[in-house]
C-alpha positions, -999 to +999 in steps of 0.1 A: +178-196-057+199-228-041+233-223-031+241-247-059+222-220-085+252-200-068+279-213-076+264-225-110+266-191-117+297-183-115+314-215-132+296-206-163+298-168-164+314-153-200+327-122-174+362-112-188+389-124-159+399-092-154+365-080-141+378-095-110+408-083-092+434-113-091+430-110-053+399-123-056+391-161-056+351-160-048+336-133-067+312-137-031+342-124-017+328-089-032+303-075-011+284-057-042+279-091-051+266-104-021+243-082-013+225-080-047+227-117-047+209-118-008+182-093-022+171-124-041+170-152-017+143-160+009+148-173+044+150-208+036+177-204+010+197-183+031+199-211+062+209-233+028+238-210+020+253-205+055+252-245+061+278-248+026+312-236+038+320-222+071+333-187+043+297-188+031+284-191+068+302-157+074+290-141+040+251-147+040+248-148+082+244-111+085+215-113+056+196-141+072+195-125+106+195-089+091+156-092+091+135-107+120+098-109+122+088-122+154+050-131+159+040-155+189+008-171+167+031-182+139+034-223+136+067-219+136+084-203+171+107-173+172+139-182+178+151-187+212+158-158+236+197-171+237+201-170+201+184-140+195+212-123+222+242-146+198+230-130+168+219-089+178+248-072+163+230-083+124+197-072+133+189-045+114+145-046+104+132-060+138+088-064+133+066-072+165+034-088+160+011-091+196+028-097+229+063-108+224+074-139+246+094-131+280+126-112+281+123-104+237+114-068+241+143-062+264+166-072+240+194-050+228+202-049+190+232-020+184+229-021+144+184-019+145+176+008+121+140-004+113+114-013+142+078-021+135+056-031+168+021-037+169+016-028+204-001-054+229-025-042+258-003-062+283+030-053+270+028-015+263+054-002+283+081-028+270+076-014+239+074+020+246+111+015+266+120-007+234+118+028+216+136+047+234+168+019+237+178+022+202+191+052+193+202+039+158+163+037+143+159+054+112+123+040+103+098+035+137+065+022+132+037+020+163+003+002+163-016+006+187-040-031+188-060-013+213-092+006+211-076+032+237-051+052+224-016+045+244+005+077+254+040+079+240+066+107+253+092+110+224+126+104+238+154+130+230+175+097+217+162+095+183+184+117+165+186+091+133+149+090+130+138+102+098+105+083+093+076+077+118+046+063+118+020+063+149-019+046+146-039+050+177-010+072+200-015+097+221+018+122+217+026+142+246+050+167+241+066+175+272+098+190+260+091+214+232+123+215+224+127+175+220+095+177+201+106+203+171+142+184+167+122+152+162+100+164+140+123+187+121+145+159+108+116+134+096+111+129+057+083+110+061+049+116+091+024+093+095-006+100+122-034+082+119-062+082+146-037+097+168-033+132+188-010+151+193-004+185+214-007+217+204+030+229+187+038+267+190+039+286+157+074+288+152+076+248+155+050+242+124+057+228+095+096+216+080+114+217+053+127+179+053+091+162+049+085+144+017+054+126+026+028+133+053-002+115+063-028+128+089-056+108+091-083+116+118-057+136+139-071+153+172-054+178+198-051+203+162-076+220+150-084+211+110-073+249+109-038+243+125-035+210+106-037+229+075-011+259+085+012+229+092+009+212+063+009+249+045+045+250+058+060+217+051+068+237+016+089+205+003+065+181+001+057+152-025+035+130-013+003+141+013-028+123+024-049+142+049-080+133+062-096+154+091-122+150+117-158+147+101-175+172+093-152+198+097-136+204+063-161+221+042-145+252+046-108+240+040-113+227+005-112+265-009-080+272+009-062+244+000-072+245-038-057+282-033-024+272-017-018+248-046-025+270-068+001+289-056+027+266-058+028+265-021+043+227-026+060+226-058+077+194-056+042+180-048+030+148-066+004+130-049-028+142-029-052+121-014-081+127+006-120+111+013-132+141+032-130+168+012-157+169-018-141+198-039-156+217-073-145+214-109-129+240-104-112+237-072-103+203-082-086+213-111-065+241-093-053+214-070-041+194-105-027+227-120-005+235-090+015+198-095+044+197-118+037+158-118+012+143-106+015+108-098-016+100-076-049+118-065-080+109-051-109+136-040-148+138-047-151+163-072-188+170-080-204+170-117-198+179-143-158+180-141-145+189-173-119+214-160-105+180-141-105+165-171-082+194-192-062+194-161-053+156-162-044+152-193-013+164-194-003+143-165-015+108-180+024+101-187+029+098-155-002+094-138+001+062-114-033+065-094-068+080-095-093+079-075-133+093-073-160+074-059-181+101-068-183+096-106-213+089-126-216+069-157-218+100-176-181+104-176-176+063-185-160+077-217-134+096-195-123+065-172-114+046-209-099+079-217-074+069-188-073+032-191-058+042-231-036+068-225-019+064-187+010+037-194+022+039-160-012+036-141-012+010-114-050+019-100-082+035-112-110+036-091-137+058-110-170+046-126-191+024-131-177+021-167-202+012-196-194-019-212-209-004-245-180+022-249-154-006-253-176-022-281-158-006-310-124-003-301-100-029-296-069-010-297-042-019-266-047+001-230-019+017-225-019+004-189-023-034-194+013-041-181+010-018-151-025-019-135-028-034-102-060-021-090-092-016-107-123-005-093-157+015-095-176-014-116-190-019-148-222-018-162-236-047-193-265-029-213-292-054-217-292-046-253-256-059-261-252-081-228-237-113-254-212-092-269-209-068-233-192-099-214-171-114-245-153-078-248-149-073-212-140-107-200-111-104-228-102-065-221-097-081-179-075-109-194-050-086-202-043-071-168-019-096-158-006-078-125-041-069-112-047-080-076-082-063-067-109-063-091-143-043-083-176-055-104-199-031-081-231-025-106-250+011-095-274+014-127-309+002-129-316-020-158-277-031-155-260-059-149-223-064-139-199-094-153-211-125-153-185-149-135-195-182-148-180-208-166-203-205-193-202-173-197-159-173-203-150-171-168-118-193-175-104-162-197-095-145-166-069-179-154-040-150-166-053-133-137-028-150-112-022-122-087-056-115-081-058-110-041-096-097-037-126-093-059-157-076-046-187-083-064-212-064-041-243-054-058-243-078-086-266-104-094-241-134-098-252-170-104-224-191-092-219-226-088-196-248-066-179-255-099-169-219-101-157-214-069-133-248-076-122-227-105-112-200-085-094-220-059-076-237-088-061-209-107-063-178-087-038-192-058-032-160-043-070-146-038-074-136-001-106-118-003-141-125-018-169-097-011-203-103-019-229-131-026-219-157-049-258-165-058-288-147-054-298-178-034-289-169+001-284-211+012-263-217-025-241-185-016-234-195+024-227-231+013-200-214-016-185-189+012-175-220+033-158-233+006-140-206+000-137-196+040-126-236+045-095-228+019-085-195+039-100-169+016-120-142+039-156-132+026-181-109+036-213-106+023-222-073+021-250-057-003 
């Protein structure tokens, strides 16, 4: 929106006068106003706005700078050291990407509540003292870029902090006492291929965190994990993945906890490394009120899982089983029909042929985003197969990752030639990746100009464009030459 949109705006609005008080000659001058109007403008039209009036310099100045994402490999430089200093008081979501030039990372900013730093090999102990000068943060984000994991002491200054994330840290928990008043007021944990010390008993667990994520976690025991996460009795989202090979025994207990209503505000659970039984699957669904999202391997046949979810397909936002055999290609239709709200379903390969004879509306078509697992084309109906699916994709307007994976013998996966409908899927304009491993495709430069043309915002291609090795390499580096990644896997 241009400032001149703006003002626009408000020269034609039908508002009563005495909406606004008669104190009031801007309705800018409001600050409900302004900062609903803000939410809407980029960058670019907020250095617009301030450059109107010196009054709309001082009303959209504290948005433009409110937000600052510094990255040193960007085209375009970070601002300048001095201006950076002018401007810290409106600095509230601060983002580090690599090593930040000299002097940034000793910056001051009084108001920062959000802090994101990808952490660089030469510059780790800026941002570690970074952390521990801003009292203020409410949301604090560490990434390690390093294979090494860096230590990080948690400083008794974060008394705000109610969301962290760590990837590749090293906790050390000096002060016990620091460590438990930290932890104790977060809402939402994040650890992912990090460690952290042992915590005594009477530090595990809390009652303030909504969503936890431990993914590869070492320095506890999958045992202790699981006493912590047994405590944390207010949770609604978690995502725990343990150390390999190590959770075999853990599936039963956890399926016994939620079955106890151990968490019974809890909505999501995700995990890749347990593989649990019909039945243990489906007391993990029974002991959610709601479930909005839940991906585990549960083994054949799973038709407890399948009583279970129903009654959650109001609701139901994402599934996930990799496990799944075509068997249950009936099911994942099932869910495609009846979840209105479902944003991803990965669970398959689906069988063309059980879409044949229905052409009733998915309940999801306004909602998915991400669709994977495959789908299979009987020879038999392989004509009809790709007309019906082409058209039933065409209708997923918001998707943005598409899987075509084909596992079946005597199968074949959707045809993405122009022949063969390929332009149907032009509504498909938020498509970000497509993986098309394990699929005979017979593509041709003219398709991969197709795709450049009308799918602007694909970032991703996976797998061979041709069964012809030399006609797939020479399509990749089209695709690689217009700053789409691709890798050619299976």
């Amino acid at each position: 929106m241009r400032p001149c949109d703006l003002s626009t705006f408000f020269a034609h609005s039908h508002a009563p006068h005495c909406f606004f008080s008669m104190a009031i000659k801007n309705p800018l001058d409001l600050p409900e106003i302004r900062e609903v109007l803000a939410t809407f403008l980029t960058n670019h039209d907020l250095e617009r706005c301030v450059r109107v009036s010196k009054g709309w310099h001082a009303l959209f100045l504290p948005y433009l700078w409110s937000t600052i994402d510094i990255r040193p490999r960007c085209r375009k430089p970070p601002s300048s050291l001095e201006t950076m200093q002018r401007y810290s008081d409106h600095v509230r979501h601060l983002t580090y990407q690599g090593k930040a030039p000299e002097g940034y990372q000793s910056l001051q900013f009084p108001a920062l509540t959000t802090l994101h730093i990808h952490i660089h090999r030469k510059a780790k102990n800026q941002a570690i003292e970074m952390v521990g000068n801003h009292s203020s943060l409410i949301h604090l984000k560490l990434i390690n870029n390093t294979f090494n994991k860096i230590k990080w002491i948690p400083p008794a200054g974060l008394s705000n902090l109610t969301s962290l994330s760590l990837t590749r840290i090293a906790v050390e928990l000096q002060d016990k006492n620091t460590a438990w008043n930290l932890l104790s007021k977060l809402e939402t944990l994040e650890l992912s291929q990090s460690s952290i010390s042992a915590l005594p008993g009477s530090m595990m667990g809390s009652r303030r965190i909504r969503d936890l994520r431990l993914e590869v976690v070492t320095g506890l025991t999958p045992m202790e994990q699981l006493k912590w996460i047994e405590h944390c009795t207010y949770l609604k989202r978690l995502t725990w993945n343990a150390t390999y090979g190590s959770t075999s025994s853990l599936t039963e207990d956890i399926a016994q906890l939620a079955a106890a209503n151990t968490w019974p505000d809890l909505e999501e659970f995700h995990t890749s490394s347990f593989m649990a039984t019909d039945r243990q699957a489906s007391l993990i669904i029974n002991g959610m009120r709601h479930l909005l999202g839940f991906t585990i391997h549960f083994t054949q046949p799973f038709d407890l899982v399948k009583t279970a979810l129903r009654p959650h397909f109001p609701w139901l936002k994402r599934l996930t089983n990799t496990r799944s055999c075509a068997t249950n290609s009936g099911f994942a239709i099932e869910i495609l029909k009846s979840c209105p709200r479902l944003e991803g379903l990965r669970m398959g390969p689906i069988q063309v042929r059980d879409m044949l004879d229905d052409d009733a509306p998915w309940a999801c078509e306004s909602s998915l985003r991400y669709l994977g697992g495959g789908f299979n084309v009987d020879e038999s109906t392989e004509e009809a197969g790709q007309r019906v699916l082409l058209e039933r994709l065409s209708r997923f307007r918001k998707l943005e990752s598409l899987s075509l994976m084909c596992e079946l013998p005597r199968s074949k996966s959707l045809d993405l030639r122009l022949e063969s409908g390929l332009d149907q899927l032009a509504t498909l304009t938020q498509l970000r990746v497509i993986n098309v491993v394990h699929t005979d495709q017979e593509m041709t430069m003219n398709e991969v100009e197709w795709i450049l043309k009308h799918w602007k915002n694909l970032r991703r291609f996976n797998g061979a464009l041709h069964y012809n090795d030399a006609k797939s390499r020479e399509m990749i580096a089209r695709l690689c030459k217009a700053g789409i990644s691709t890798e050619r896997w299976g």
